[in-house]
MIDO-698667 format. One record per atom (N, C-alpha, C): residue in three letters; x, y, z. Coordinates in steps of 0.2 Angstrom, whole numbers, plus 2048, in hexadecimal, padded with zeros to 3 digits. Layout:
N
ALAXYZ/...
//
This chain:
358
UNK8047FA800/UNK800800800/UNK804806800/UNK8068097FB/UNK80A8117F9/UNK8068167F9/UNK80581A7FD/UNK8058217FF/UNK8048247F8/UNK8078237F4/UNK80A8287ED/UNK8048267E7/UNK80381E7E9/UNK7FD81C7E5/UNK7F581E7E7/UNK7F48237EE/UNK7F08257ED/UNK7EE82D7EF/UNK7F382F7F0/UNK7F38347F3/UNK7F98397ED/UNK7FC8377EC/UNK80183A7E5/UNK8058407EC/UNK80883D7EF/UNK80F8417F6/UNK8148417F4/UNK81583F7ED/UNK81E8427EC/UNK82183C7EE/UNK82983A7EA/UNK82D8367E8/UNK8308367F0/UNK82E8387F5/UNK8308377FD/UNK82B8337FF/UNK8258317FB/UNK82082F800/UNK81E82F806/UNK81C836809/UNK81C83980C/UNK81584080D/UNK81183D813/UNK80B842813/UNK80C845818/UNK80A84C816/UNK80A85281B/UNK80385381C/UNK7FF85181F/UNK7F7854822/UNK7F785C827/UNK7F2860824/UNK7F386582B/UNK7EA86982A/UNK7EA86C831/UNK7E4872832/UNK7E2871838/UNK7DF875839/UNK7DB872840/UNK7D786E843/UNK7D8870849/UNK7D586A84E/UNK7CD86984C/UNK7CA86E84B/UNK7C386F84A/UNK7C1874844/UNK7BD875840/UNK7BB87783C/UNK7B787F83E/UNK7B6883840/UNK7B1888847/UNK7AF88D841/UNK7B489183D/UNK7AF893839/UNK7B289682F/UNK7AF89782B/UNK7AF897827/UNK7B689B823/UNK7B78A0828/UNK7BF8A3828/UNK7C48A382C/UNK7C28A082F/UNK7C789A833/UNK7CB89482F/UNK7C689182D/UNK7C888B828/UNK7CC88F823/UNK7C789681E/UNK7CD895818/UNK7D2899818/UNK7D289D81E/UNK7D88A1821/UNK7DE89B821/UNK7DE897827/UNK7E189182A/UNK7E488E821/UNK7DF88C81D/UNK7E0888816/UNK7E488C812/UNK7E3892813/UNK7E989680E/UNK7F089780F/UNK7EE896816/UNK7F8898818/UNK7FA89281A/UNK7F788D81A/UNK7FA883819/UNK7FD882814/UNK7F688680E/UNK7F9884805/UNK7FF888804/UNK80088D806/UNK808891804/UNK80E892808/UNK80B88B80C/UNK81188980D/UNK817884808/UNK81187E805/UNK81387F7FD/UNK816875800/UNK814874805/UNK81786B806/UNK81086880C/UNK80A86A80C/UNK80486580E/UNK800865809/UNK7FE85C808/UNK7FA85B802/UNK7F285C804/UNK7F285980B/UNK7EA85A80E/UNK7EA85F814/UNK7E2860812/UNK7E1865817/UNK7DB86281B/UNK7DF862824/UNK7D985E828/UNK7D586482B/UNK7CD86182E/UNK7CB865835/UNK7C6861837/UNK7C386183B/UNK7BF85D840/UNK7B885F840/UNK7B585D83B/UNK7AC85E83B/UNK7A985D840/UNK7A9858845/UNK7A6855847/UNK7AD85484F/UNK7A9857854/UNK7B0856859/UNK7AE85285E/UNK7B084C863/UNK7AC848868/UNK7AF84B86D/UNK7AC84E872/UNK7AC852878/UNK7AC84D87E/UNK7B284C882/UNK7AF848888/UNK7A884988C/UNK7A984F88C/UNK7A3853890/UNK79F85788B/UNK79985788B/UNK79485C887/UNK79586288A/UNK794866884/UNK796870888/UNK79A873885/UNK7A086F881/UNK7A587187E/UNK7A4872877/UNK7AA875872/UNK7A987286D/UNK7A786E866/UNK7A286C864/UNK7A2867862/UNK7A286585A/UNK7A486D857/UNK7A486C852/UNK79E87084E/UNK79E86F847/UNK799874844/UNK795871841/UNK79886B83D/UNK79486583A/UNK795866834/UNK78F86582F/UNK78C864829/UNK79086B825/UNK78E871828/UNK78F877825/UNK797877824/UNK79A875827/UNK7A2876827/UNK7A6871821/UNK7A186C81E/UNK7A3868819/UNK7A386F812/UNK79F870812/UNK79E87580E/UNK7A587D80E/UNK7A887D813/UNK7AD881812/UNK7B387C812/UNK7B4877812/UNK7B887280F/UNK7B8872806/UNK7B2873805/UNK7B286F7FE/UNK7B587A7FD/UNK7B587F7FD/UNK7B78827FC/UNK7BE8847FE/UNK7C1881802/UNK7C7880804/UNK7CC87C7FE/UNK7C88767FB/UNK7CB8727F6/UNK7C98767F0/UNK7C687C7EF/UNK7C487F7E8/UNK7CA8857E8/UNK7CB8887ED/UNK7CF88C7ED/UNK7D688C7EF/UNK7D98857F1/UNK7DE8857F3/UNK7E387F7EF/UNK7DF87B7ED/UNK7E28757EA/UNK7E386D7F0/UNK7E086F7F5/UNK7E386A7FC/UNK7DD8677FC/UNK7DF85E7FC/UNK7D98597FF/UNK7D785B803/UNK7D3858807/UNK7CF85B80C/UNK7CE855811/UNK7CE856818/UNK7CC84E81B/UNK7C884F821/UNK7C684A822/UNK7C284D828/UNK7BF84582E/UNK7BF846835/UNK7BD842837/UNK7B683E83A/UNK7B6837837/UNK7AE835838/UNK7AF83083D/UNK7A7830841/UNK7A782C846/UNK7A1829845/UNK79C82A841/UNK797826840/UNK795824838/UNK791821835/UNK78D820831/UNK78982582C/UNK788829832/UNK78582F82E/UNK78983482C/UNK790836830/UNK79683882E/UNK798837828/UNK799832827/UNK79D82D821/UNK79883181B/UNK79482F81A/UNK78D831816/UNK78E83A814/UNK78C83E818/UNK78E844817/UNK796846815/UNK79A843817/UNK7A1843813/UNK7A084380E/UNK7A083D80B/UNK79E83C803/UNK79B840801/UNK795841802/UNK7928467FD/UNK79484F7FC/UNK79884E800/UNK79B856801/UNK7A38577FD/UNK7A584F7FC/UNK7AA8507F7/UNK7B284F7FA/UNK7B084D802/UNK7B784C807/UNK7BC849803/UNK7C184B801/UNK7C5843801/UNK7C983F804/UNK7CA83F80A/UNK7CB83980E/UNK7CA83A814/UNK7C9834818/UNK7C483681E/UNK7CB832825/UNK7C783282A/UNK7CC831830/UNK7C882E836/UNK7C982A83A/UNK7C782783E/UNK7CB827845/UNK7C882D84A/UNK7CA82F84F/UNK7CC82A857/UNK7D0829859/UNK7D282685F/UNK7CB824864/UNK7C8827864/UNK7C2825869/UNK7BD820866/UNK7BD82085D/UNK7B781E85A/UNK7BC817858/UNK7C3818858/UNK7C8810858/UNK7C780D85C/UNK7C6810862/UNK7C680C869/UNK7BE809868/UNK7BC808863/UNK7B5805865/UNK7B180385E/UNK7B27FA85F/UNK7B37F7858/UNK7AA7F6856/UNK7A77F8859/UNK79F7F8856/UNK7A1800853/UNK7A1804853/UNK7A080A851/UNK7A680984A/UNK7AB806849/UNK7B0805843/UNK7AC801841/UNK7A97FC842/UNK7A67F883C/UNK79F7FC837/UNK79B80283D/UNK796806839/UNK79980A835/UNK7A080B835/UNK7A4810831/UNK7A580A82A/UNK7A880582C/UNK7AA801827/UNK7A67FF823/UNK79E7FE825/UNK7997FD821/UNK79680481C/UNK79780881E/UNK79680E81B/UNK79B80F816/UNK7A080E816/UNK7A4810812/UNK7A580B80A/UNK7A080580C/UNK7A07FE807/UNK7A08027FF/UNK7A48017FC/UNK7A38027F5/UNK7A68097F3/UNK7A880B7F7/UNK7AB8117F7/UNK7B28107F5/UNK7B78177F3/UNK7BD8167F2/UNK7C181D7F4/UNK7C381D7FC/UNK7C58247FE/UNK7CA820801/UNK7D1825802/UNK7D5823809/UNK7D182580F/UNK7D281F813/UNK7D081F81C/UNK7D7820820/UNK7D8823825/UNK7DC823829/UNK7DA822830/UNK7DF81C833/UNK7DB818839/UNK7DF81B840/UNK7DD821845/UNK7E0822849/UNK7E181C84F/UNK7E781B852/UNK7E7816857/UNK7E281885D/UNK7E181385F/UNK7DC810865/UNK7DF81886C/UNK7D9819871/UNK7DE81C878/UNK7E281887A/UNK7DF81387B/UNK7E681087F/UNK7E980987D/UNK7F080887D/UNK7F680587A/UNK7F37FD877/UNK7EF7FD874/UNK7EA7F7871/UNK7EE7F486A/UNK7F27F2869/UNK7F37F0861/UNK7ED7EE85D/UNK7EC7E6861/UNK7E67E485D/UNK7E27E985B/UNK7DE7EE861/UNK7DA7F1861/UNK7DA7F485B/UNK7E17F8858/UNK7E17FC852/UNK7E27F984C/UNK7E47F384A/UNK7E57EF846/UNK7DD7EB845/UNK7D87EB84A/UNK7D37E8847/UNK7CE7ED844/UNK7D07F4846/UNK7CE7FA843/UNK7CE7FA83C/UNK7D67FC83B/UNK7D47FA836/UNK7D47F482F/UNK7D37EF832/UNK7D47EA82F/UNK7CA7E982E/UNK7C87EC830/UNK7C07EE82F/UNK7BE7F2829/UNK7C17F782A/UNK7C27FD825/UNK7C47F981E/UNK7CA7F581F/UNK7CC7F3819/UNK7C77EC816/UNK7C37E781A/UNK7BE7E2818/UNK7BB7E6817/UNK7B87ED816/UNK7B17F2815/UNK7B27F380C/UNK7BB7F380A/UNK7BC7F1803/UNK7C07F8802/UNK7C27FB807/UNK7C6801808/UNK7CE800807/UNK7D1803801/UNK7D67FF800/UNK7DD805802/UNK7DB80A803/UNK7E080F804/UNK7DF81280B/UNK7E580E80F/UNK7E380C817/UNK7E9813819/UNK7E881481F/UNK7EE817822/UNK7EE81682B/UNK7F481582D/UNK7F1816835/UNK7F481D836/UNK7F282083D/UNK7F4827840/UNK7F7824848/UNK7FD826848/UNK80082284E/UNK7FF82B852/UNK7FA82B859/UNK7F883285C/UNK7FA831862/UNK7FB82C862/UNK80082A86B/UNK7FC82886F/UNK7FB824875/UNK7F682187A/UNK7F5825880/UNK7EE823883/UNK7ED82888A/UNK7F282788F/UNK7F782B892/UNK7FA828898/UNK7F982989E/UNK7FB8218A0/UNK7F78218A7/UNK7FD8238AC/UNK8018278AA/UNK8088298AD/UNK8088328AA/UNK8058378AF/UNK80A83E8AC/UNK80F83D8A6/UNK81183F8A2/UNK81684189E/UNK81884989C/UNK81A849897/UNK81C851895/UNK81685088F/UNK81484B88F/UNK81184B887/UNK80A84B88A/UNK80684D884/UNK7FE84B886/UNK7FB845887/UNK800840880/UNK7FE839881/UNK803837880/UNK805831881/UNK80D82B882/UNK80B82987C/UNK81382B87A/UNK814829871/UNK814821870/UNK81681F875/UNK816817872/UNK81781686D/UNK81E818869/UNK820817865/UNK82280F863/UNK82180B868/UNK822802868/UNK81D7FF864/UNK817803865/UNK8107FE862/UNK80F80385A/UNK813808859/UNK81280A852/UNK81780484C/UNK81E806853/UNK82280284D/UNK8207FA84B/UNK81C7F7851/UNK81A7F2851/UNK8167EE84B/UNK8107F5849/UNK8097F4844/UNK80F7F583E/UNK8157F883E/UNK8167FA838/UNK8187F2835/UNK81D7F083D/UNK8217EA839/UNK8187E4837/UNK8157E483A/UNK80D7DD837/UNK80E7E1832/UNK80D7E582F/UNK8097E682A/UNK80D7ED826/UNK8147EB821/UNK8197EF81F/UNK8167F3819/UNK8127F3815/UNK8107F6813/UNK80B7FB813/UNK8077FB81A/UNK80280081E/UNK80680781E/UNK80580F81C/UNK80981381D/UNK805814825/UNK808816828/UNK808819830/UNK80B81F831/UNK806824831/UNK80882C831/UNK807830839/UNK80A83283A/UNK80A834843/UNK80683A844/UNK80583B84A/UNK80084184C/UNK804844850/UNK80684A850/UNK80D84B855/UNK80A850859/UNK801852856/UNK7FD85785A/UNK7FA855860/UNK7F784E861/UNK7F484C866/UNK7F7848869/UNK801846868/UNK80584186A/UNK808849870/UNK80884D86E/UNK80B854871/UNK805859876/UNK800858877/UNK7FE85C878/UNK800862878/UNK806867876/UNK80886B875/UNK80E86E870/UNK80987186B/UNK80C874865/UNK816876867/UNK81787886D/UNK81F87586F/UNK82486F86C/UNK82086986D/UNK82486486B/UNK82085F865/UNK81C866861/UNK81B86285A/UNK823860855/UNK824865856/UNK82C864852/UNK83085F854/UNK83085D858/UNK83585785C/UNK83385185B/UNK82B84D85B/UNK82884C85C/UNK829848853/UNK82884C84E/UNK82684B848/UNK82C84A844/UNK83484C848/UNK83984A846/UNK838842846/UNK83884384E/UNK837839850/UNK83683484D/UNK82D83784A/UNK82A834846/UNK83083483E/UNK83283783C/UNK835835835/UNK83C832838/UNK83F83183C/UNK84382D83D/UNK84282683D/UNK83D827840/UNK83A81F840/UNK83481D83B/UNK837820835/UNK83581F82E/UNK82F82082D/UNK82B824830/UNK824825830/UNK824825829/UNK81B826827/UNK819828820/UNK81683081F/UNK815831826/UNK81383A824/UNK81183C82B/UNK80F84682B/UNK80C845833/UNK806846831/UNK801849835/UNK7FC84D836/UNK7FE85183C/UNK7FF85883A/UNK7FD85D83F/UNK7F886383E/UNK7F6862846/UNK7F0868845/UNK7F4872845/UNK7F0874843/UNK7F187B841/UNK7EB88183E/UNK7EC886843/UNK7E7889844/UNK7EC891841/UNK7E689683E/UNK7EA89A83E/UNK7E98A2844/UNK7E689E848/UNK7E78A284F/UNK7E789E854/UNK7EA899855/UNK7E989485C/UNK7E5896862/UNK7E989B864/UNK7E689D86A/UNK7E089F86A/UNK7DD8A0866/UNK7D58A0868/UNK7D189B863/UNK7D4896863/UNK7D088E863/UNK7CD88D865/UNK7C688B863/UNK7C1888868/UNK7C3880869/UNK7C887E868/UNK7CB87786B/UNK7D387486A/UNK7D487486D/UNK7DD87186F/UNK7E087686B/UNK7DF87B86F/UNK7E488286B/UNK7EB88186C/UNK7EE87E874/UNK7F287E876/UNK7F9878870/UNK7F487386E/UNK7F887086A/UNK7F886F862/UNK7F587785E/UNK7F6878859/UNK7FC87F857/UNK7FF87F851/UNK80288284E/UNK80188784C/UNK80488E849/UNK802891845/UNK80488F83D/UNK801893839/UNK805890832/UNK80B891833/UNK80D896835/UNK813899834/UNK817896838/UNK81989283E/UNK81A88C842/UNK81988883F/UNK814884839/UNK81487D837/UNK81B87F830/UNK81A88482B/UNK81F884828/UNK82788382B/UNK827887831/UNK82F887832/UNK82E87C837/UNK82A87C83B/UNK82B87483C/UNK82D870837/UNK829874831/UNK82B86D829/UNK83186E825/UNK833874826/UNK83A878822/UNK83F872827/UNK83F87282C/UNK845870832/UNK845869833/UNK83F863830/UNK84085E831/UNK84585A82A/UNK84885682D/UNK84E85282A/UNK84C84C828/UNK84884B822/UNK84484781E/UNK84C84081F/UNK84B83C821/UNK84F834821/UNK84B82F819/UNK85182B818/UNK84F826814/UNK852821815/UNK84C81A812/UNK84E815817/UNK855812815/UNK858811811/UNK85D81080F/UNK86381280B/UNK86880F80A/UNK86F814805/UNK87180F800/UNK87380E7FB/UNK87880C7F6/UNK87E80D7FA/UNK8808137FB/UNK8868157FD/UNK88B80E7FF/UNK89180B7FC/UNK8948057FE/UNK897805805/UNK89B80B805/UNK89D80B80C/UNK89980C813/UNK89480E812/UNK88E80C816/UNK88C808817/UNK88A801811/UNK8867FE813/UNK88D7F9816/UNK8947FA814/UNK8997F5818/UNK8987F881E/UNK8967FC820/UNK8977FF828/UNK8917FE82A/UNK88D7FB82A/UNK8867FA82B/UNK8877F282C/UNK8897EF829/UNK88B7E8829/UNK88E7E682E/UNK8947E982D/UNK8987E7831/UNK8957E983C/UNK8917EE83A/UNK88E7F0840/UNK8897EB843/UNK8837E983D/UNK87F7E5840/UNK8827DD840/UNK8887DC83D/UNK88A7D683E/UNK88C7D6849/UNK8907DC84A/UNK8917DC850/UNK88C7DC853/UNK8867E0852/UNK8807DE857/UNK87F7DA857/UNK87E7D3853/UNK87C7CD851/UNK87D7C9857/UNK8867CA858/UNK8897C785A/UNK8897C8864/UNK8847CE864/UNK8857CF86B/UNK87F7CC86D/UNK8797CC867/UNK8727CA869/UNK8737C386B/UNK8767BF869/UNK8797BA868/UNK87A7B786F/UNK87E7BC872/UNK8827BC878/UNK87E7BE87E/UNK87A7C087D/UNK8757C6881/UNK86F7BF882/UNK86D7BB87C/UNK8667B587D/UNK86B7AF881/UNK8717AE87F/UNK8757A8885/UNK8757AB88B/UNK8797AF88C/UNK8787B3892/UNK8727B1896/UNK86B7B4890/UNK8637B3894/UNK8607AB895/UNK8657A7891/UNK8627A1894/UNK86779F89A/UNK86D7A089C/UNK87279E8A1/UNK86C7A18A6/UNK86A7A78A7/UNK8687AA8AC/UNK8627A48AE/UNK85C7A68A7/UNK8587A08A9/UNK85B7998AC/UNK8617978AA/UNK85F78F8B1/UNK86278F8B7/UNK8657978B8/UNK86679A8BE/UNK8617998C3/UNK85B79E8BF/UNK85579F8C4/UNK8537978C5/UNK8537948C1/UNK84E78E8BF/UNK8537898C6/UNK85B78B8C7/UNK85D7878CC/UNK85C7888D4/UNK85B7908D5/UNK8587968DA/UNK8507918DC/UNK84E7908D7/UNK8477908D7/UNK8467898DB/UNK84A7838D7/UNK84C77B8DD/UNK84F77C8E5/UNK8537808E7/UNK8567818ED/UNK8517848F2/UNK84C78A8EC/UNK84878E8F3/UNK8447898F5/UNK83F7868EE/UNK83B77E8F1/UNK83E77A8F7/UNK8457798F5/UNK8477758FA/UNK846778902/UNK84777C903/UNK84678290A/UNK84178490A/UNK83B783905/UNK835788908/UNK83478E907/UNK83878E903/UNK83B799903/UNK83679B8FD/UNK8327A08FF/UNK82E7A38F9/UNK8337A88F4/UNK8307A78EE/UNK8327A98E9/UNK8337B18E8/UNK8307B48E7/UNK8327BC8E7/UNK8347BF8EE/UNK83C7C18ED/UNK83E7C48F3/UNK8407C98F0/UNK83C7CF8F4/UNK83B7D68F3/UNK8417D98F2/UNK8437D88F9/UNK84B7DC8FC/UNK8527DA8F8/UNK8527D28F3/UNK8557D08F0/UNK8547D48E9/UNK84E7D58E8/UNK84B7DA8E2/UNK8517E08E0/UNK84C7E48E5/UNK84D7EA8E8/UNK8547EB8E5/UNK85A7E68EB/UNK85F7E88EB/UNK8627E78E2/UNK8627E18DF/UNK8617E18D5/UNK8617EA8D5/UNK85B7EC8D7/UNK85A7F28D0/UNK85D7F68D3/UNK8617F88D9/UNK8657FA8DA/UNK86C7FC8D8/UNK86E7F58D7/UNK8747F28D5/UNK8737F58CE/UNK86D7F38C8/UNK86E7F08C2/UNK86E7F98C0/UNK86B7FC8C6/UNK86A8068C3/UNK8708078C2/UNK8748078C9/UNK87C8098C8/UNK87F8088C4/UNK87F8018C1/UNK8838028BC/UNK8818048B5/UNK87C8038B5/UNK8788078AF/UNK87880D8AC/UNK87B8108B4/UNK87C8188B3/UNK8858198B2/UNK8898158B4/UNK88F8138B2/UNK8928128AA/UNK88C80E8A7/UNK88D80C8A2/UNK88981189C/UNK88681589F/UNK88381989C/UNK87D819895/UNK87A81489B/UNK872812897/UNK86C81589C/UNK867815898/UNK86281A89D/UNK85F8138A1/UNK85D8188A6/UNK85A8148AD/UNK8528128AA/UNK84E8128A8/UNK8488118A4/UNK84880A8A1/UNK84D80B89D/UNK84F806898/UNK8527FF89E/UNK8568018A1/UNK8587FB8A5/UNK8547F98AA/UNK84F7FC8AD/UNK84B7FC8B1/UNK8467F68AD/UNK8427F88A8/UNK83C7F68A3/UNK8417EE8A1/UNK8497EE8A0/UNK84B7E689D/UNK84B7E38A5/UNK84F7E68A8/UNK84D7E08B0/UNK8477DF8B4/UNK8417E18B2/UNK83B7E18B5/UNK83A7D98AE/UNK83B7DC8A9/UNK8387D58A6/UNK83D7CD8A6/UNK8437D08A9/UNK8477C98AB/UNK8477C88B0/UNK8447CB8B6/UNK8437CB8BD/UNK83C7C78BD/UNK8377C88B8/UNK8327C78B6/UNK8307BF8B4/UNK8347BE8AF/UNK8337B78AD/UNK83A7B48B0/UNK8407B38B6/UNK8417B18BC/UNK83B7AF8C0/UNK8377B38C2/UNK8327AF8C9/UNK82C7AC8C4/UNK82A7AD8BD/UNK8277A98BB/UNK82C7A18BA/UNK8317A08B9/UNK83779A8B9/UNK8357978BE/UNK83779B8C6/UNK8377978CA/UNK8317968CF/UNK82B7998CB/UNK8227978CD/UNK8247928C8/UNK82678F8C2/UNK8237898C0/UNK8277848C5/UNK82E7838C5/UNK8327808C6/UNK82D77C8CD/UNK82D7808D2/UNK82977F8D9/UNK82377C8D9/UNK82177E8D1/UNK81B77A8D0/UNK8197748CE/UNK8207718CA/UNK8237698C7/UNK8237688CE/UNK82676B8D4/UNK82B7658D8/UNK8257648DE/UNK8207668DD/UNK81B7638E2/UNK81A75E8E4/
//
């Protein structure tokens, strides 16, 4: 599935979506669409017809009336137009208003009766869908999403990787979980996966950072919101752009490709991941020596009676294993998240072990 084959993004295959959060009024929209298009590198132009409010009271959009200052946004500027549907009847009024690609938001992901009304709606049609991931850190979840969309006979898929709810403060709005994007991309290599770096940030601060990340890790495109007076948004002003902010974040990002000809790279490359190879190698022995460690720990405790998780012996591990970690000058995060999983399936070793020797 090529991006280029349906969307025509240039010999980088590569999509830039941008506009605001919400659609609110008629010179809003083509104020915001005119200083996107001369920037002269977004092919679509988003806005939010339709907004899901947690709470009623807020904004919710304008509806019906605001497809119609789309279709004059695409008469006067040249920019598709996209917009997001959460129901049946959504879908329906899309189409006849002339959208040309639609989006499928995080809340309507997370709930696979509402994707398959969309799926049915969309039977026999031939528009790109883009499927936002789920709230929270669900692969399946978003992979059956779209795998709905795509049995409905939709062939020009996309995911939007907008990052998950955190049950943890961060600096961001939502936890990029950057492990379950790379993960959809490895099922399914052909899927482009374009990032949201608006809703992954809650704050127009670290869109720029955010949307490098994303092209390092070979994304397919972003979607950034952009408003051309943020601060009086009638919704998530704090995490939109101005045009003039989204041209210079797009001027400064450092487009990667995935690979080189170059000879002396690729020997260097070679010879690099040959040594990886070799320590992975060394790293999975290591993991089995340790395993018939615990697995011998786990016969001795039986023999004495001794329960299996000692805290104090824990404790003291991650002490040890911080120190050096900070010594050897690896982050504490990382070493913490690998000794929890091998500290983890050690007392799963020796719960079985204790459970043979009954």
């Amino acid at each position: 599935m090529d991006l280029t084959n349906w969307i025509g993004c240039g010999p980088d295959n590569f999509l830039i979506i941008s506009g605001p959060c919400g659609a609110e009024t008629r010179e809003q929209v083509l104020n915001t669409a005119r200083q996107i298009a001369e920037i002269g590198k977004v092919q679509v132009f988003r806005a939010g017809v339709w907004k899901p409010r947690t709470r009623p009271g807020g904004f919710e959009g304008m509806g019906v009336p605001a497809l119609q200052w789309l279709k004059e946004v695409k008469d006067r500027t040249g920019l598709k137009v996209m917009v997001e549907v959460a129901t049946q009847i959504h879908v329906e009024q899309c189409l006849e208003s002339g959208v040309d690609m639609l989006w499928i938001g995080a809340r309507t992901t997370s709930n696979p009766f509402s994707v398959q009304e969309i799926a049915w709606a969309l039977k026999g049609v031939d528009i790109p869908v883009l499927v936002k991931n789920p709230l929270n850190p669900d692969l399946n979840l978003w992979v059956g999403a779209i795998e709905r969309i795509h049995k409905a006979g939709i062939k020009k898929i996309a995911a939007v990787h907008r990052g998950f709810f955190p049950f943890e403060k961060t600096r961001f709005r939502n936890n990029p979980g950057w492990e379950i994007a790379i993960e959809l991309k490895s099922m399914f290599h052909e899927l482009p996966v374009i990032c949201d770096p608006s809703h992954m940030s809650g704050d127009a601060a670290w869109i720029g950072e955010l949307s490098q990340k994303a092209l390092d890790l070979n994304m397919n495109g972003l979607m950034i919101e952009c408003h051309f007076d943020p601060v009086h948004a009638l919704c998530d002003a704090k995490q939109q752009v101005t045009p003039k902010q989204l041209g210079e974040i797009l001027d400064h990002l450092k487009y990667r490709v995935e690979n080189s000809d170059d000879p002396q790279f690729q020997d260097i490359l070679r010879d690099v991941r040959n040594e990886i190879d070799d320590i992975d190698t060394r790293l999975l022995e290591l993991l089995s020596r340790r395993a018939k460690l615990s697995e011998k720990i786990g016969i001795e405790k039986f023999k004495k009676n001794i329960s299996v998780l000692q805290l104090k012996r824990w404790e003291k591990m991650q002490k040890n294993r911080l120190e050096l970690a900070k010594k050897l000058g690896l982050p504490d995060d990382f070493v913490m998240n690998l000794f929890q999983l091998v500290h983890k399936e050690s007392i799963a070793l020796q719960t079985r072990i204790m459970a043979q020797l009954r």
